[in-house]
C-alpha positions as CSV (number, residue, x, y, z in Angstrom):
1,X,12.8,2.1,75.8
2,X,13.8,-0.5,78.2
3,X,17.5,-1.8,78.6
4,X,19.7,-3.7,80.6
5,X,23.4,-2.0,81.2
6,X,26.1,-4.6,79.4
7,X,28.2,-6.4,81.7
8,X,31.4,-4.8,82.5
9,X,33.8,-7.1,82.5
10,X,32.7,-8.4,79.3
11,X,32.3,-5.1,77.7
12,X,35.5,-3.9,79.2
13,X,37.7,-3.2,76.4
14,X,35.1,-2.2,74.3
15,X,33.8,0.6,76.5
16,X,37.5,1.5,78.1
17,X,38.4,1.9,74.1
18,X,40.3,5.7,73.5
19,X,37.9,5.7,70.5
20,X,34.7,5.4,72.3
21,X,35.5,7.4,75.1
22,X,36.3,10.0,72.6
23,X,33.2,9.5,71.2
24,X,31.5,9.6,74.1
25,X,33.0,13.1,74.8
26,X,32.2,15.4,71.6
27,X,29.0,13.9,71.8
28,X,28.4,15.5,75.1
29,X,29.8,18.4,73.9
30,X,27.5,19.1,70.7
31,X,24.6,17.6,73.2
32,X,23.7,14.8,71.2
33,X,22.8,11.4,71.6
34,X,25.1,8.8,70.3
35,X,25.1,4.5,69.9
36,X,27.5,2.2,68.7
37,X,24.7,-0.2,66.4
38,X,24.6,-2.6,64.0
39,X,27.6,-5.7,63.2
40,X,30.2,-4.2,65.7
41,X,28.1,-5.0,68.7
42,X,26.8,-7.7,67.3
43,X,30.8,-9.2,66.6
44,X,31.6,-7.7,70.6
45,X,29.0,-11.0,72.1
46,X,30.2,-12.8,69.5
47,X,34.1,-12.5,70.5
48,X,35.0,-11.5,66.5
49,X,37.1,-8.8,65.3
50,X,35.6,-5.9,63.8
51,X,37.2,-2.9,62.8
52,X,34.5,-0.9,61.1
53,X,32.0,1.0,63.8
54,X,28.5,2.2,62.8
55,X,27.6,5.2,65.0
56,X,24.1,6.7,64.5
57,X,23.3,9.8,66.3
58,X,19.9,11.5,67.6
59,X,20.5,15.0,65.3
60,X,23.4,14.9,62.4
61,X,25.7,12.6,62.4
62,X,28.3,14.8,60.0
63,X,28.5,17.4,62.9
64,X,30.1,14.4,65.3
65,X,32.6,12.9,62.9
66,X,34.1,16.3,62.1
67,X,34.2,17.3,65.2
68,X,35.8,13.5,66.1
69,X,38.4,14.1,63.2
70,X,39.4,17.2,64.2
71,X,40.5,16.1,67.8
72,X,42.0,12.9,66.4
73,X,44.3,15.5,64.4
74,X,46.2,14.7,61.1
75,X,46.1,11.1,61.1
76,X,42.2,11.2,60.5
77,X,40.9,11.2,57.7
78,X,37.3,12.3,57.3
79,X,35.1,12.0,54.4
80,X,31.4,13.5,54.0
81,X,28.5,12.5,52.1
82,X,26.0,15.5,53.1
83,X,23.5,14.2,50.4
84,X,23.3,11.3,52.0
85,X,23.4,12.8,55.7
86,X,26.5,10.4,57.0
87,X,30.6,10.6,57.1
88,X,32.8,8.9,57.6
89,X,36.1,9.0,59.6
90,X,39.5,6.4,59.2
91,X,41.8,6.4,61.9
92,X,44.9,4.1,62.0
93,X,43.1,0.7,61.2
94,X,39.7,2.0,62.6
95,X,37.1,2.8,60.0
96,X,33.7,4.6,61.9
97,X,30.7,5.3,60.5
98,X,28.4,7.9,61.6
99,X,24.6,8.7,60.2
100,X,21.7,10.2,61.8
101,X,18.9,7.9,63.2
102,X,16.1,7.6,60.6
103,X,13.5,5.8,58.9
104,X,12.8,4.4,55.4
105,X,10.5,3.9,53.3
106,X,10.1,1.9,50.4
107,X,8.8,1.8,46.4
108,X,8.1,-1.6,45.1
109,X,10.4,-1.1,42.6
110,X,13.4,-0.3,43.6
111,X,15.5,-1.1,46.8
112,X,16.7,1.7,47.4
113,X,14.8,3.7,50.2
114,X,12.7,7.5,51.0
115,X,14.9,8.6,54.1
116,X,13.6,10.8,56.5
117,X,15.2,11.5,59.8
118,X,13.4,9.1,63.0
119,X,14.3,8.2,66.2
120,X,16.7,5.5,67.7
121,X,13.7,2.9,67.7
122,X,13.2,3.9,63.9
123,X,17.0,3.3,62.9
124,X,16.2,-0.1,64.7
125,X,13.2,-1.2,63.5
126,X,14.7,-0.8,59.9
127,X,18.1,-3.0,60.5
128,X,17.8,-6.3,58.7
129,X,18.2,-8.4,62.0
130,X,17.5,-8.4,65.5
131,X,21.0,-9.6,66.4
132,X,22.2,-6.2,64.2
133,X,19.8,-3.8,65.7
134,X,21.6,-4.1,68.9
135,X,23.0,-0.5,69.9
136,X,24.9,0.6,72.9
137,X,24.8,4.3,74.3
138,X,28.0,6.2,74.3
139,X,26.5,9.7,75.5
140,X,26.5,10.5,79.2
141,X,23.0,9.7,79.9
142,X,23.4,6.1,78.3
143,X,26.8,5.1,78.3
144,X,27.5,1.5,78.6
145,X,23.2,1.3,78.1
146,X,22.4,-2.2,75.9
147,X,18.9,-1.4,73.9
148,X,17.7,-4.3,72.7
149,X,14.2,-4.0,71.8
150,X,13.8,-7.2,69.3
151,X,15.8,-9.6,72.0
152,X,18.7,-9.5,69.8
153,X,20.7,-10.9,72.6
154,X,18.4,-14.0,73.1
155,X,18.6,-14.6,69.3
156,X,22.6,-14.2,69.6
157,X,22.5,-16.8,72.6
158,X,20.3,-19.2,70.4
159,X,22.0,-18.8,66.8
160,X,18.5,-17.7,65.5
161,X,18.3,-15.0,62.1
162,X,14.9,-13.3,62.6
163,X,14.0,-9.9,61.5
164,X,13.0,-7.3,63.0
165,X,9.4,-6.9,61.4
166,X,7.6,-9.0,59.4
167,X,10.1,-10.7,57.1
168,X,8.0,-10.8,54.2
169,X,8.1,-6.7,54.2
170,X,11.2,-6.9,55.5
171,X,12.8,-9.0,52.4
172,X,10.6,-7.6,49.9
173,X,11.4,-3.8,50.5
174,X,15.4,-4.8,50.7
175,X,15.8,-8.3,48.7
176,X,19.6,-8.3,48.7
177,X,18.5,-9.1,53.0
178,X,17.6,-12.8,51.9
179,X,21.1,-13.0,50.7
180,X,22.8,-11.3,53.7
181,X,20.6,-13.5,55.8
182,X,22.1,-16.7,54.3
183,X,25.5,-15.1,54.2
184,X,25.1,-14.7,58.2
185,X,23.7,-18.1,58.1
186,X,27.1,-19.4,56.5
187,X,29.5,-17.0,58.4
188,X,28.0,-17.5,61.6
189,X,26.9,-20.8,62.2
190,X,23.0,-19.3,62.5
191,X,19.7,-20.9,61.6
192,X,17.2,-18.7,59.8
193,X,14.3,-18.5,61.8
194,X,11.4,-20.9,60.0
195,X,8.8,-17.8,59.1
196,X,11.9,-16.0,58.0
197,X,13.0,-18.7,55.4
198,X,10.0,-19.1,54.1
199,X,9.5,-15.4,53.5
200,X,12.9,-15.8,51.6
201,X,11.0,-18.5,49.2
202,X,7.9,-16.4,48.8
203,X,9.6,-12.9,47.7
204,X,12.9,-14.7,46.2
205,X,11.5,-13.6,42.8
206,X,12.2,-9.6,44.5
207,X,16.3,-11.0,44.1
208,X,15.6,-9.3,40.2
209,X,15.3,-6.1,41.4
210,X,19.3,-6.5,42.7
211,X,22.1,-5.5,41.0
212,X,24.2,-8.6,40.2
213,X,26.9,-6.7,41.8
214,X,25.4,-6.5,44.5
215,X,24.3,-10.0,45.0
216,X,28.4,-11.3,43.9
217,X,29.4,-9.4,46.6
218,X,27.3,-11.3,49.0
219,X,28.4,-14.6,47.0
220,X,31.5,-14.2,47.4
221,X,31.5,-13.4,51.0
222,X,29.2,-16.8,51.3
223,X,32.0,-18.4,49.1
224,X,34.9,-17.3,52.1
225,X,33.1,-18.9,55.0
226,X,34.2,-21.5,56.6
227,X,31.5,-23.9,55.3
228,X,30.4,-22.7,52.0
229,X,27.5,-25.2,51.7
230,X,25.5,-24.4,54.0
231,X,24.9,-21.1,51.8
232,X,24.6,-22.9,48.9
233,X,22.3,-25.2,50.4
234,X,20.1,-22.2,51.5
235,X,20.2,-20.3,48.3
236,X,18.8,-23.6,46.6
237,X,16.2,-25.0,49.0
238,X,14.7,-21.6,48.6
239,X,15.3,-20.9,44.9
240,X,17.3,-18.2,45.0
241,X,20.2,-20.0,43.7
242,X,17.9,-20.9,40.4
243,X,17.7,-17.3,39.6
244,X,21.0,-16.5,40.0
245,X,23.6,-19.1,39.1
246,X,21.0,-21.2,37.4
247,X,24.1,-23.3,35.6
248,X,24.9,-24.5,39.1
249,X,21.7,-25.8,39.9
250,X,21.9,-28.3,36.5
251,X,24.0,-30.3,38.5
252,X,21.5,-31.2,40.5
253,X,20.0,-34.4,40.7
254,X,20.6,-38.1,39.6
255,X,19.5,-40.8,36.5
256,X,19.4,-44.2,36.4
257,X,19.1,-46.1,33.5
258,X,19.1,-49.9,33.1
259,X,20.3,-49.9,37.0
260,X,23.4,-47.6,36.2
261,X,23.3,-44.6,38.1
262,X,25.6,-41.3,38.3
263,X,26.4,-39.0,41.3
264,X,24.3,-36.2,42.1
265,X,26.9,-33.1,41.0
266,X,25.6,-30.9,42.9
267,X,26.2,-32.4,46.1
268,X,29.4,-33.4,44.9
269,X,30.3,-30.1,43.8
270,X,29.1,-28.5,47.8
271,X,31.7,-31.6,48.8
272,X,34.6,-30.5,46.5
273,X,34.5,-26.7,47.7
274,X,34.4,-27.3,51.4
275,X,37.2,-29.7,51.3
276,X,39.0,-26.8,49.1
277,X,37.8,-24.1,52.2
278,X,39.6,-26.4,54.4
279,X,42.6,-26.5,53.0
280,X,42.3,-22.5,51.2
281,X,41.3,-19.1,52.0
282,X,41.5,-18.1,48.1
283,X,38.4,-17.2,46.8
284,X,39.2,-17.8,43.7
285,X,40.6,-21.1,44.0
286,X,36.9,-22.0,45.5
287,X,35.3,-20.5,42.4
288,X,37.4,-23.4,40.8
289,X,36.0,-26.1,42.7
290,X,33.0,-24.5,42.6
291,X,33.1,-24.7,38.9
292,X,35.2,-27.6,37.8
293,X,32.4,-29.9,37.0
294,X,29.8,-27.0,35.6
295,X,29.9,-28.9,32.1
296,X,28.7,-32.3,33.8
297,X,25.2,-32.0,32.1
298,X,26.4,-30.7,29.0
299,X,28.3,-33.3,28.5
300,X,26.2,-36.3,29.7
301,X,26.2,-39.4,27.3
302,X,25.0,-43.1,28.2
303,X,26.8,-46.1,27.2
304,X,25.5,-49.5,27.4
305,X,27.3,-51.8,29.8
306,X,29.4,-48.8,31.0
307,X,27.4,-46.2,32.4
308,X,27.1,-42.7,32.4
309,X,30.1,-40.7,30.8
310,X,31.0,-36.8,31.3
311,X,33.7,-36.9,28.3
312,X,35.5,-33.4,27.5
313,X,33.5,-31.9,30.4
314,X,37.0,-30.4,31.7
315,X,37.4,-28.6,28.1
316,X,33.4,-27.3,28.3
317,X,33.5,-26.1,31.3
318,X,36.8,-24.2,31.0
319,X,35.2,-22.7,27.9
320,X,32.3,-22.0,30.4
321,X,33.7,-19.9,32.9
322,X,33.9,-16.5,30.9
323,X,30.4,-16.6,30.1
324,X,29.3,-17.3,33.9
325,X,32.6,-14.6,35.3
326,X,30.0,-12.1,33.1
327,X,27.1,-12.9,34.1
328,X,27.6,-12.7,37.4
329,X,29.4,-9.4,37.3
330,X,33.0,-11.4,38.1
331,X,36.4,-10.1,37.5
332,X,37.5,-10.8,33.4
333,X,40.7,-10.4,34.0
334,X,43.6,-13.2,35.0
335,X,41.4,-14.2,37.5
336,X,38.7,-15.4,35.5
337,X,41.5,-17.2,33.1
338,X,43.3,-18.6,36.5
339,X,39.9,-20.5,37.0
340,X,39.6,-21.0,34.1
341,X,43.0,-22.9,33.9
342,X,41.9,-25.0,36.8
343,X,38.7,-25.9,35.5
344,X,40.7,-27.4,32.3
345,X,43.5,-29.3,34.0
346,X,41.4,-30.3,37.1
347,X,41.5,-34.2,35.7
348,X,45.0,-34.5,34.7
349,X,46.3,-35.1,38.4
350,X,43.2,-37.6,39.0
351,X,44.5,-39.4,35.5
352,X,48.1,-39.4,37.1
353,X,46.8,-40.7,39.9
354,X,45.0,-43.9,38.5
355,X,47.7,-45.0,36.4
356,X,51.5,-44.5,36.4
357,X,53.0,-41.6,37.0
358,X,55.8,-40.9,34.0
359,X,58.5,-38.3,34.3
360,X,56.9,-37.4,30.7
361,X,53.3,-36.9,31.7
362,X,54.4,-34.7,35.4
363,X,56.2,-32.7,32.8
364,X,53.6,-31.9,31.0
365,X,51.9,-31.2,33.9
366,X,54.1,-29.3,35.5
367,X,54.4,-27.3,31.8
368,X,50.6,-26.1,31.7
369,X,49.9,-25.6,35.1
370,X,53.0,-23.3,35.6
371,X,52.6,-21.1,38.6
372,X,49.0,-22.6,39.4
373,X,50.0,-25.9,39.9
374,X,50.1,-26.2,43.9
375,X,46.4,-24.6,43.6
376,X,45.6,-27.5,41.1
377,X,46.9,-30.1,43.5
378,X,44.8,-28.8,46.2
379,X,41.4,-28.9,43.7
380,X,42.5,-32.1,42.9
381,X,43.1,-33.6,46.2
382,X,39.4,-31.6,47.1
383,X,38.1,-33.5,44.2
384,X,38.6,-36.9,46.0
385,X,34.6,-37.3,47.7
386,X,34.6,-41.3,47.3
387,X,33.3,-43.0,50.3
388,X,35.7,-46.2,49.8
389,X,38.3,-45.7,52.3
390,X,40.6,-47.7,50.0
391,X,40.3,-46.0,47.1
392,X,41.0,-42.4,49.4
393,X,43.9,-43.9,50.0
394,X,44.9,-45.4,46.8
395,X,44.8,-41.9,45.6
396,X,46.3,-39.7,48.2
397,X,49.5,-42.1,47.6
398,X,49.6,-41.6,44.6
399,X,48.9,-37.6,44.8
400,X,51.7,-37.9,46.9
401,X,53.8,-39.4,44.4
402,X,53.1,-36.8,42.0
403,X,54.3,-34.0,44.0
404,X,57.3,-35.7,44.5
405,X,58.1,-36.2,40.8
406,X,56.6,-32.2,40.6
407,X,59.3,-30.8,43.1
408,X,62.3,-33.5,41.6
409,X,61.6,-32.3,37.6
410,X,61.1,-28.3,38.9
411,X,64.7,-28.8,40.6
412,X,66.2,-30.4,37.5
413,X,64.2,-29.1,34.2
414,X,62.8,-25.7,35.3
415,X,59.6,-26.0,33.3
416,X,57.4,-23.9,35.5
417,X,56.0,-21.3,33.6
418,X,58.5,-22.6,30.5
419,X,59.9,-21.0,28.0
420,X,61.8,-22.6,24.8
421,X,65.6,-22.2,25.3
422,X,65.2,-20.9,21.3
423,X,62.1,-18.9,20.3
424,X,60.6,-18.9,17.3
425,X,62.7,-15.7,16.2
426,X,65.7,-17.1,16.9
427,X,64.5,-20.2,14.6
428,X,64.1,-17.8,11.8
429,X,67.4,-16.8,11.8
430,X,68.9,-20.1,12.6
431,X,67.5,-21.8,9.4
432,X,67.2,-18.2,7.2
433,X,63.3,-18.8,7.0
434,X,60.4,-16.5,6.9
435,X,56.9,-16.5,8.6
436,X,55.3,-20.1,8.3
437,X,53.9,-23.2,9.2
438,X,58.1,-24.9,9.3
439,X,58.7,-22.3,12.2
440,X,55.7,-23.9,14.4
441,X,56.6,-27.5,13.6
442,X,60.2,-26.8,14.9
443,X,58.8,-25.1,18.3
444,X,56.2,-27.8,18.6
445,X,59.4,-30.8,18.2
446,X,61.7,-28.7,20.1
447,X,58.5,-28.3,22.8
448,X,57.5,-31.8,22.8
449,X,61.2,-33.3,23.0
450,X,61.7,-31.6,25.8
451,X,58.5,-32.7,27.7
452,X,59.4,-36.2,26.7
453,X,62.8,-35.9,28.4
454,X,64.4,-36.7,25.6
455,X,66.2,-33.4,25.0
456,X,67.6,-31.3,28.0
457,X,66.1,-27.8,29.2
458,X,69.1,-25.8,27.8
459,X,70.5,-24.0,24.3
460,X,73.2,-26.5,23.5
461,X,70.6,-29.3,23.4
462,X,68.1,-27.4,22.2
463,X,70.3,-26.4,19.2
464,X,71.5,-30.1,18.6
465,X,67.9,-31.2,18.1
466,X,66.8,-28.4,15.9
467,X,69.5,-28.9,13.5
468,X,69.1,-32.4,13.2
469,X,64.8,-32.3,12.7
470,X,65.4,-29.4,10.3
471,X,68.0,-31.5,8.3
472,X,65.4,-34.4,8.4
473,X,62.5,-31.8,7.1
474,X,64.7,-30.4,4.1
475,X,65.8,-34.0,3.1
């Protein structure tokens, strides 16, 4: 195989590294072939940090790691999978992966491959992309060697995703590839080669054959890059996105009726969560912008001489989330109810900012939101895709005004995350009752009252006002 030696300066570090020249030595020592392959080289041209190395070796790849760990001494940690031929060994923050070369077969039915052992030019012709089928050699015969028999470097230097082989065997043997490819897409700032894409339309059907696992994972990853759409945009201009997350791809599209039109959501929606990844690395505060107009079709009305209305869509969609957390395999746990909490509330700073802001309402606010509301602010401000330079600014003053009146009431009423200054058991006592509907209607006044700024956040107060509404109850 052909092969140009990488260019020392620029590989410096990377071959100078203790770990590769360590690498480099046991595999001289067991007389075996050895290549870094696979993302780390690919992330080395691509000046990205990478701490996890792929290491595939001519003969077993177990044999190297343990011989690896045991030089490295107590501080690595090695683990073995011998049905699956590889290891693995963790060293301070390096993580290295080491499997024989081989080559893999496919059943139509299942993605998960016949492995045989094969040569180097096997274990390449089987990686997804060219620009991951890039390996270096780190015996003595090939140290330092670049093989690059798919022009993986061209493809680097021209932000091109092409696969190795035909990418319509190529996707249908692995499907989860068509989402990896659009991940990479995302991440990377790539183009999918044209043959390539439309091999993803022709076999996205092959996506069912995926665990949903599988596919969130790659989601999710799609979801942290710096500019989400451009993955969401792939997964729907080759249906993909239909099959899985088909409640996001509702929002697509516009109506006019009687020459009132409405936005398309969808694109809205892209809008809403890249403005979030600018401002957020939380993935699941992008799930919430992601999600915070999912009711919009639901909830779709038409009302002469108005227009098209999305009423309660906050309260749907909220009531959405768990259903689409489970379908795609999401956490249901407080991060699925976090969302969740976002979704609901995502209009009450908008409403704030249209109209006046009260001490009264940012209470409220500030009451249900609790711990979430800085995140909610962010949604909201995310939220703000108008075109009117005016009306941006209209808004983001009065945003601003809002956390102003947040941080002033959290100073002087404590009401994140409230709780009443007298519980419900307390009431009981108080006023000698038992279990019943007078015990909510006390907590609810007492609650409300205090919202209202008409009683203060403390017992003394708190105490004053229940005596004198359960005097005016038991009139």
């Amino acid at each position: 195989m052909n092969g140009n030696y990488i260019n020392f300066t620029a590989m410096y570090t990377f071959l100078n590294g203790p770990i590769f020249k360590l690498i480099h030595t046991c595999a001289d020592e067991l007389n075996v072939d050895a290549y870094a392959i696979g993302g780390y080289v690919r992330d080395i041209f691509l000046e990205r940090p990478s701490k996890d190395i792929d290491v595939v070796t001519i003969g077993k790849g177990i044999d190297l790691a343990e011989k690896i760990a045991a030089k490295l001494g107590p501080d690595a940690h090695l683990s073995t999978f011998k049905n699956f031929g590889t290891a693995q060994v963790k060293f301070n923050d390096i993580e290295i992966e080491f499997v024989g070369a081989r080559r893999e077969s496919y059943n139509r039915e299942s993605r998960k491959p016949v492995v045989e052992d094969g040569s180097l030019q096997d274990d390449q012709n089987r990686r997804d992309f060219t620009i991951n089928a890039l390996a270096i050699g780190l015996s003595k015969n090939n140290y330092g060697k670049l093989l690059d028999p798919f022009n993986g470097m061209q493809d680097l230097e021209n932000k091109i995703l092409r696969t190795p082989l035909d990418p319509d065997v190529t996707y249908s043997d692995d499907p989860l590839r068509m989402m990896r490819a659009i991940r990479f897409a995302s991440q990377l700032g790539f183009s999918i080669e044209e043959n390539s894409l439309n091999a993803i339309t022709k076999n996205k059907e092959r996506i069912r054959i995926v665990s949903m696992e599988r596919i969130s994972d790659e989601l999710n990853k799609i979801i942290l890059s710096d500019v989400p759409s451009v993955g969401f945009k792939l997964m729907f201009d080759t249906g993909l996105l239909h099959i899985i997350f088909p409640e996001m791809v509702k929002l697509q599209g516009t109506e006019t009726i009687k020459g009132l039109s409405h936005k398309d959501n969808f694109y809205h929606t892209l809008e809403v969560l890249d403005n979030t990844s600018r401002k957020t690395n939380d993935l699941w505060l992008r799930w919430a912008a992601i999600l915070h107009d999912i009711a919009k079709p639901a909830t779709k009305r038409f009302e002469e001489s108005h227009g098209f209305t999305f009423h309660g869509h906050e309260d749907k969609g909220a009531r959405m989330v768990p259903k689409i957390f489970a379908n795609l395999k999401l956490p249901l746990n407080e991060k699925m109810k976090y969302v969740q909490k976002l979704v609901a509330l995502h209009l009450r700073p908008i409403v704030l900012a249209k109209t006046e802001v009260t001490d009264s309402a940012v209470r409220r606010l500030l009451f249900e939101a609790g711990d979430d509301i800085d995140d909610l602010m962010i949604l909201c401000e995310s939220d703000i895709t108008t075109k009117n330079p005016n009306k941006v600014k209209r808004y983001m003053h009065n945003f601003e005004i809002v956390r102003t009146k947040l941080v002033e009431l959290e100073e002087k009423d404590k009401l994140r995350n409230w709780q009443p200054p007298i519980a419900g058991d307390e009431i009981m006592k108080l006023y000698h009752l038992t279990p019943g509907r007078e015990i909510g209607v006390l907590k609810n006044a007492l609650k409300d009252a205090i919202l209202d700024g008409e009683v203060e956040n403390n017992y003394e107060s708190a105490k004053k006002f229940l005596d004198e509404k359960f005097n005016t109850i038991n009139k």
